[in-house]
MARGU-33111 format. One record per residue (C-alpha): y negated, x, z negated; residue number from 1. Coordinates in steps of 0.2 Angstrom, whole numbers. Each point is the difference from the previous one (the first is absolute). Layout:
<recs>
[rec [Y,X,Z],NUM]
...
</recs>
This chain:
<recs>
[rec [-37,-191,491],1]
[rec [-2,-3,-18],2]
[rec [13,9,-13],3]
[rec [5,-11,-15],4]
[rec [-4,7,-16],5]
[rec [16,2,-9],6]
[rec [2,-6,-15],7]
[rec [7,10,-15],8]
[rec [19,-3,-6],9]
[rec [4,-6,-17],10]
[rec [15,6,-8],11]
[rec [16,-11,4],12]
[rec [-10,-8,12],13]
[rec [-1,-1,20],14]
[rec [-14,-3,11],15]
[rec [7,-16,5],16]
[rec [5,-6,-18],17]
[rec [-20,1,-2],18]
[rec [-2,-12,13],19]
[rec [12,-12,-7],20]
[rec [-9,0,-16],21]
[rec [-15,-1,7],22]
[rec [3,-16,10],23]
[rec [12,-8,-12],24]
[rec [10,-5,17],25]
[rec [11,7,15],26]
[rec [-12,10,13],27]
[rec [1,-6,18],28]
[rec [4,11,15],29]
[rec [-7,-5,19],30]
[rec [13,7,15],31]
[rec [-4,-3,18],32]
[rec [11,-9,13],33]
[rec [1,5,17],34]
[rec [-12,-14,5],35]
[rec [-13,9,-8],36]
[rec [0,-13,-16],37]
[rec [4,5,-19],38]
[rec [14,-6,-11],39]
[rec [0,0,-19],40]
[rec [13,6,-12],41]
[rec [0,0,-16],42]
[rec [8,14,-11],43]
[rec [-2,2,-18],44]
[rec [-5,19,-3],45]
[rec [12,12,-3],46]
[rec [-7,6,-21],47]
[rec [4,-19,-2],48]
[rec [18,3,5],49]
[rec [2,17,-8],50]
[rec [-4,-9,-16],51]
[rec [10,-14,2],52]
[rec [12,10,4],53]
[rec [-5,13,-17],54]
[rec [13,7,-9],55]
[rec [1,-12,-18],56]
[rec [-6,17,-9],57]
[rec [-16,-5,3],58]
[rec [0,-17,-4],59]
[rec [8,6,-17],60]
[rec [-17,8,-3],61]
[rec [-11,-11,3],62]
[rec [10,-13,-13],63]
[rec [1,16,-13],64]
[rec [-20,3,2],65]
[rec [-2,-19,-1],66]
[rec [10,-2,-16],67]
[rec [-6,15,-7],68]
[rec [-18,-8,-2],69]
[rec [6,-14,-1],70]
[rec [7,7,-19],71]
[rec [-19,7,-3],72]
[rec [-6,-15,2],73]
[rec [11,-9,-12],74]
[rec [-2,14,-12],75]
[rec [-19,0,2],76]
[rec [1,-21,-4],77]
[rec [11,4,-16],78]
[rec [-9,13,-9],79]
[rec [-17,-12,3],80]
[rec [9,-15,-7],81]
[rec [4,12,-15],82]
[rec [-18,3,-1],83]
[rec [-5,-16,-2],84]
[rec [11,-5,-12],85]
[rec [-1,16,-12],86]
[rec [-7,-2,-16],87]
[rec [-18,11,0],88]
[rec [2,12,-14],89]
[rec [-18,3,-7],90]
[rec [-4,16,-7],91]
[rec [-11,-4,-15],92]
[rec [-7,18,0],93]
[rec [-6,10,15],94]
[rec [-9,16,0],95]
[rec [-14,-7,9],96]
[rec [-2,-18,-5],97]
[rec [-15,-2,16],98]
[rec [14,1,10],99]
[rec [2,-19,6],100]
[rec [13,-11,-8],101]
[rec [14,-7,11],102]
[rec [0,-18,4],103]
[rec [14,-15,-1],104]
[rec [12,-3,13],105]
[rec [1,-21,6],106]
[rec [13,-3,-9],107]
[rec [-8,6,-15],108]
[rec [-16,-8,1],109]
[rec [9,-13,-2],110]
[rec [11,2,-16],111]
[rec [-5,-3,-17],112]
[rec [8,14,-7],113]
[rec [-6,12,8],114]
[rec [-17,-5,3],115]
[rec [1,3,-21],116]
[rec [7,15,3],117]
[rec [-13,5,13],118]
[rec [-14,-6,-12],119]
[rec [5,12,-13],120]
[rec [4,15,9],121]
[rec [-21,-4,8],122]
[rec [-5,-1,-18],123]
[rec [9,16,-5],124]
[rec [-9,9,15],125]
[rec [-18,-7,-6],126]
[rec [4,8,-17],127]
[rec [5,16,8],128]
[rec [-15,3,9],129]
[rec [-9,-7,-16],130]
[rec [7,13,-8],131]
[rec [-2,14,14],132]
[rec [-17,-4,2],133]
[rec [-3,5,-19],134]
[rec [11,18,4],135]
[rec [-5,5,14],136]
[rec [-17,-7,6],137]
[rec [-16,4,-11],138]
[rec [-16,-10,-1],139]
[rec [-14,7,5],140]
[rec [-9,-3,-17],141]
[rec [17,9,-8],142]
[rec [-3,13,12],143]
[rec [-16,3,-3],144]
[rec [4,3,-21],145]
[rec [13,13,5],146]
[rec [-13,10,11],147]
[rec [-9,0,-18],148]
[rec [12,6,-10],149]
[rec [5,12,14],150]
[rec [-18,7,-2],151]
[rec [1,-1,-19],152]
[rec [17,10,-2],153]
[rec [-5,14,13],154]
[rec [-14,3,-10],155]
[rec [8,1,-15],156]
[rec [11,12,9],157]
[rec [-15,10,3],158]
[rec [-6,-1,-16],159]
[rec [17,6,-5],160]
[rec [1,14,11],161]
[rec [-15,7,-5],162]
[rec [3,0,-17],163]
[rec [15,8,2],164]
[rec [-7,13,8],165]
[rec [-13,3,-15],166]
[rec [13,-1,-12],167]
[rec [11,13,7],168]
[rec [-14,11,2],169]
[rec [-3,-1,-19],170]
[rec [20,1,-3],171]
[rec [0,16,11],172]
[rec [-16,6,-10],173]
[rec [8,0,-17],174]
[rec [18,5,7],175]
[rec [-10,17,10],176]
[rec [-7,4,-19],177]
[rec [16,0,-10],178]
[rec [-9,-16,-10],179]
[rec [19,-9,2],180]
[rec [1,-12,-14],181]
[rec [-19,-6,6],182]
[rec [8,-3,18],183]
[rec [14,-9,-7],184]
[rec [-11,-12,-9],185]
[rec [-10,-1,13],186]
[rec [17,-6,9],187]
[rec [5,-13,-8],188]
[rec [-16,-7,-5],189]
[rec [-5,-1,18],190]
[rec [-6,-19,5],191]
[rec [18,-10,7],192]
[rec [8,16,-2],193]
[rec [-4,7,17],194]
[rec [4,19,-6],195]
[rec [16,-7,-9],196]
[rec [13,6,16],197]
[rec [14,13,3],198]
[rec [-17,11,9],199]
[rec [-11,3,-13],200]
[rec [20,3,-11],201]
[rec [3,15,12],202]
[rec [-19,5,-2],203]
[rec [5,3,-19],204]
[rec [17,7,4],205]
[rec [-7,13,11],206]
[rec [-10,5,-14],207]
[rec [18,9,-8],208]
[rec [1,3,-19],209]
[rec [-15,8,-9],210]
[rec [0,13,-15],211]
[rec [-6,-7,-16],212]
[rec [-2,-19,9],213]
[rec [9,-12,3],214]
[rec [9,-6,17],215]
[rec [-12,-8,11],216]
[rec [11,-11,5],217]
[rec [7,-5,-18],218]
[rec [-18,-4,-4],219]
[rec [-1,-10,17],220]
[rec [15,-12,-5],221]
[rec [-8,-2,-19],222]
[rec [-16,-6,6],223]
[rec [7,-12,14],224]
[rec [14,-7,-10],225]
[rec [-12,-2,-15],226]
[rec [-11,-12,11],227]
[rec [13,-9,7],228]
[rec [-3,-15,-10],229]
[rec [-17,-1,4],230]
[rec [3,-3,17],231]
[rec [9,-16,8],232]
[rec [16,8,8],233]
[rec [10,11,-7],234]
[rec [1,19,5],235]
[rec [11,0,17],236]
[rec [18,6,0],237]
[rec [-4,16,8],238]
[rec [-11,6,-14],239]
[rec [11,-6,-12],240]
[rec [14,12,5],241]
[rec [-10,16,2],242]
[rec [-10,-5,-17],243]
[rec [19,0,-9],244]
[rec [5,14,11],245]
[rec [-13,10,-6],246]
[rec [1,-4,-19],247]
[rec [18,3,0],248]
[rec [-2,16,10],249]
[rec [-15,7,-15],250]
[rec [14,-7,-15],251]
[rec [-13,-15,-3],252]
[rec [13,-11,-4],253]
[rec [-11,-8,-13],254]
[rec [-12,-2,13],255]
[rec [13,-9,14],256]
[rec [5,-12,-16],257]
[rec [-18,-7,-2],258]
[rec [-2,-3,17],259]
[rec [15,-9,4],260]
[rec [0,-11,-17],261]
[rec [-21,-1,0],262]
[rec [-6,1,16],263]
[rec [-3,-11,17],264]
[rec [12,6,11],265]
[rec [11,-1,14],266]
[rec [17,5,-2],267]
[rec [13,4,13],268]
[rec [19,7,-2],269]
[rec [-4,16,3],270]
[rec [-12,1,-13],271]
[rec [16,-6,-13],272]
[rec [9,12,12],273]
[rec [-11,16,-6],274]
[rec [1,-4,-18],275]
[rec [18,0,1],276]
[rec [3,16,7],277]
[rec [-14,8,-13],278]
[rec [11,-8,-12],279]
[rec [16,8,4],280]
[rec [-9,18,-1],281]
[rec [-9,-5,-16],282]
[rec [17,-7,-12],283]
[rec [-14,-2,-14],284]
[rec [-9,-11,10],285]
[rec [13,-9,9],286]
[rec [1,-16,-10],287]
[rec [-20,-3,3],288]
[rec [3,5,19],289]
[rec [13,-13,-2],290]
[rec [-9,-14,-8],291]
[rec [-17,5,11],292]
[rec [10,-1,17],293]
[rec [7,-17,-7],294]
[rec [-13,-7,1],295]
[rec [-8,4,16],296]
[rec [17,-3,8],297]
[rec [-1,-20,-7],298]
[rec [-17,0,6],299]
[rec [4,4,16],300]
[rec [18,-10,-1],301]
[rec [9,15,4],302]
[rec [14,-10,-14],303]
[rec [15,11,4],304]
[rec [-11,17,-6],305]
[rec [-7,-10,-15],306]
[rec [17,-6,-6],307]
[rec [5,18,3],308]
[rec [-13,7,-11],309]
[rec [5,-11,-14],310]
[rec [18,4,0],311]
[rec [-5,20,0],312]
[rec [-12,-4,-15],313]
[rec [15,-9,-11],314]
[rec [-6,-14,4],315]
[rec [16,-11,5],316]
[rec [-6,-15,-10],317]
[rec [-16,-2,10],318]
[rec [7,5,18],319]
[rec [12,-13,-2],320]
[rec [-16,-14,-6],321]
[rec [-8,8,16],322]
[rec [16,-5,10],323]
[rec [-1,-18,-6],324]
[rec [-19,-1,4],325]
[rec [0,5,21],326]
[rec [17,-4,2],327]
[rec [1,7,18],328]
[rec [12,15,-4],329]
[rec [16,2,11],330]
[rec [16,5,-8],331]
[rec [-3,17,11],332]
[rec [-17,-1,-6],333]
[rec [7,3,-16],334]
[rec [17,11,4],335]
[rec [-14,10,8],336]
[rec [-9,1,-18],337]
[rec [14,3,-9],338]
[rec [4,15,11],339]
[rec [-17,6,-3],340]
[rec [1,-3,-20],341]
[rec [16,-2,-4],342]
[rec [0,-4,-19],343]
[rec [15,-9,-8],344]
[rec [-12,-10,-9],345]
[rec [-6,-6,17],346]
[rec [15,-4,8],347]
[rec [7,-9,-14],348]
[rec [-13,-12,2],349]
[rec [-2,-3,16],350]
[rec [20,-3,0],351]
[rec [1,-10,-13],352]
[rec [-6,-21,-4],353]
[rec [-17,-3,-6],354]
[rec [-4,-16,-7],355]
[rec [15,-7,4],356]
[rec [-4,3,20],357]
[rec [9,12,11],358]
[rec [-1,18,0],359]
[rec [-12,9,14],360]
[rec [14,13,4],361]
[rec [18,-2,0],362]
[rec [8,13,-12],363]
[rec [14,3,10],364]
[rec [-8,3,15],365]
[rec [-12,10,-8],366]
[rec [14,12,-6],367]
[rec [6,4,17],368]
[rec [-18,3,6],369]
[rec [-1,12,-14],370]
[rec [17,9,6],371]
[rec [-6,0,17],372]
[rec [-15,6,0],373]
[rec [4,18,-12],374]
[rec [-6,-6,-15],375]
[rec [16,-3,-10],376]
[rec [-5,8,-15],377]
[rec [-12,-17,-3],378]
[rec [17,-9,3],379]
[rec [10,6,-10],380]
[rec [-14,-1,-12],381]
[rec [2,-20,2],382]
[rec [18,0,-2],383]
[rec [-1,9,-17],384]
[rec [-11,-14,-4],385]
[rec [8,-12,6],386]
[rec [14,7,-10],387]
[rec [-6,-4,-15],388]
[rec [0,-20,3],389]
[rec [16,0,4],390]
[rec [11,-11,8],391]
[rec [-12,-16,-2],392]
[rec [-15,9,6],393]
[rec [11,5,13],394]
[rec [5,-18,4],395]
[rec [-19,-6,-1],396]
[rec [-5,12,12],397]
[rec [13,-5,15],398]
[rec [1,-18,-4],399]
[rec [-18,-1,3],400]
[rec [-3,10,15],401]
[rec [-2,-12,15],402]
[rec [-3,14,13],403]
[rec [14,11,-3],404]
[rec [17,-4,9],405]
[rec [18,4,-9],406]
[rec [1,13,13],407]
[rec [-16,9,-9],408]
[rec [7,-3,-16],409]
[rec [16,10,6],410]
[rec [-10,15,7],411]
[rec [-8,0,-18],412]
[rec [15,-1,-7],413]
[rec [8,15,11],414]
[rec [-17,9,-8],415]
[rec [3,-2,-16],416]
[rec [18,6,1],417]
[rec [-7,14,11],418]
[rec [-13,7,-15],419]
[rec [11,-5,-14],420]
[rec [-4,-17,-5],421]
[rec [16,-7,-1],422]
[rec [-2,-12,-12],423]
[rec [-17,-8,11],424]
[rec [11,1,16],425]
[rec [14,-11,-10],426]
[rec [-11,-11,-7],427]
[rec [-8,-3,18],428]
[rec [16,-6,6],429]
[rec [8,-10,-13],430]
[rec [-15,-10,2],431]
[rec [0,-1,20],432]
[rec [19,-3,-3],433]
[rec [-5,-16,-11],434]
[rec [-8,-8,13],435]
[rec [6,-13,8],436]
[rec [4,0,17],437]
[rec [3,20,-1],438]
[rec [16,5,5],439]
[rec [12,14,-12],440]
[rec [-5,18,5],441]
[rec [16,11,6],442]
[rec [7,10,-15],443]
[rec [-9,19,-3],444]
[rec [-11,-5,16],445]
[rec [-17,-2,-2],446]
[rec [-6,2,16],447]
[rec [13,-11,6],448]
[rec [-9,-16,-10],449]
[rec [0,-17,9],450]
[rec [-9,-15,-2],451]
[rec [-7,-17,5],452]
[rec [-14,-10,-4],453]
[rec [5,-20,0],454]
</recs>
């Protein structure tokens, strides 16, 4: 007797529910009688009535699955009608142009507009890769020239490096024999000044100071600076220094003038830095420190240290012409100055009109920076000067000084009063009192002053 195979259950599933499925109809059952015969019966299978009879938890899933891609769907149908109906946005530059060029939706194709506007992003791609193809792809004809001149330059590389060599074999020659002044002609005639470098500088510095001779490396600088004009570029900025370095340091001052004024060089503001501070040991020298370093700081637009070195030179007239000429100092720029140099002569004119234009500084400002910053000796310098004006001057000053506010003018009053310029602090506020719009201070009470602009 056969056994059936039995047939795996699915989950929420019976045996019989399969049969259902299968045969999409009731299964028949055959029963015998008791004459031998057979009787059908029809009985729908029992998973059939278990679902039917399902509790409606499960039928609420089935309709929450359902709806759920249902909502895909309609979402997936939404964003591809947006799709079609976006605007393509073109990209008229790409960093590889041979990447292919996006087409026009249906609708497009079919619009004027922006089959014009399509036209022109097409031609701005064909002149891109015009353009690319000229930067970044060579012909093989223009290829073939730079494997030439390849050729030709490494050669003359060679060609330099074995001169070189022979060059500083002679240079070390002459410098091993004490013949200094030869080597340092040697130097700087050399072909494209291929021994004019900081090494063949330290060769002669090695070389110290010599009885009865003079510094190899003085003699160095001379001859080099001497030929600069022979050559197309200047002497660099590195040689420059230590060639000013080392005149200053052997009291070659005259030597450092004719260089700077004469020569082919290339300044920097440490070279003006150097002068100065030789200057400021050597007080009989300063005012040619001064004027040298002035000039090498305007050639390297260092204006700040240049304007400086006129003020300390006297030279208030032309600071303020070199003022006029840049024109890109600050008002701390120049509160910064007048700390550094602060001359009467100088403050007076950078706070008062020129030409009938405003003043650089305002004066009363000026005064309580010169209060604040322990330097109120040159303050009271400028009152006794302004002294001497009198009440007018007095009036000029504050009636045309846009920056300071009354309450500035009262702290310069309260100054005044303090170091015994009680006529200046008076005159200060009569005047702030004559203003219109300024309210009547409180009687004996300075500090106590109220007013209000309209």
């Amino acid at each position: 007797m056969s056994r059936e195979k039995k047939k795996p259950i699915r989950p929420g599933y019976t045996v019989e529910g399969d049969a259902y499925v299968a045969g999409g109809r009731p299964t028949q059952e055959h029963t015998l009688t008791a004459d031998g015969g057979s009787e059908r019966k029809s009985a729908a299978p029992a998973s059939r009535v278990s679902w039917l009879k399902a509790p409606p938890l499960r039928m609420k899933i089935v309709e929450n699955n359902s709806l759920m891609i249902q909502l895909q769907i309609d979402q997936m149908k939404q964003l591809r009608a947006e799709y079609d109906k976006k605007e393509v946005k073109y990209c008229t530059f790409s960093k590889d142009p041979s990447q292919p060029i996006p087409g026009m939706t249906l609708q497009d194709s079919v619009n004027l507009d922006a089959l014009n506007k399509y036209m022109k992003h097409l031609n701005d791609k064909f002149e891109e890769m015009k353009q690319t193809m000229l930067i970044k792809y060579i012909p093989a004809q223009r290829m073939a020239d730079l494997d030439e001149e390849m050729i030709v330059l490494l050669k003359r590389r060679d060609v330099a490096e074995d001169l070189n060599k022979k060059l500083q074999f002679r240079l070390n020659e002459l410098i091993s024999i004490g013949e200094y002044e030869k080597a340092a002609s040697f130097a700087a005639n050399s072909p494209r000044k291929i021994l004019q470098n900081i090494g063949t500088m330290n060769k002669f510095k090695a070389a110290g100071k010599i009885r009865g001779k003079p510094l190899p490396l003085l003699s160095f600088f001379e001859a080099i600076f001497s030929t600069s004009h022979a050559f197309r570029c200047p002497i660099n900025a590195d040689l420059t220094l230590e060639g000013i370095k080392c005149g200053l340091s052997e009291k070659r001052l005259d030597l450092v003038i004719n260089w700077v004024t004469q020569e082919k060089l290339t300044f920097s503001d440490k070279a003006g830095d150097v002068i100065c501070a030789y200057g400021e040991q050597d007080t009989y020298n300063k005012a040619k420190c001064l004027a040298l370093a002035q000039i090498i700081y305007s050639e390297c637009d260092q204006h700040k240290k240049a304007f400086l070195c006129l003020c300390k030179q006297g030279q208030i007239q032309g600071a303020m012409e070199y003022i006029q000429q840049f024109k890109d100092f600050t008002s701390d720029d120049l509160m910064q100055l007048i700390t550094a140099c602060p001359q009467i002569e100088l403050i007076q004119s950078l706070t008062q009109e020129r030409n009938g234009k405003p003043p650089y500084l305002s004066f009363g400002l000026t005064v309580l920076h010169l209060f604040s910053t322990d330097m109120k000796k040159v303050g009271i310098e400028l009152f006794q000067e302004l002294n001497k004006g009198g009440k007018d001057a007095v009036e000029h000053l504050v009636m045309n000084d846009s920056f300071c506010s009354l309450e500035k003018w009262q702290e310069v009053a309260n100054i005044c009063l303090q170091n015994g310029f009680e006529k200046i602090s008076n005159n200060i506020l009569s005047i702030l009192r004559s203003q219109s719009g300024v309210a009547e201070f409180e009687d004996d009470t300075i500090n106590l002053m109220e007013h209000v602009f309209w």
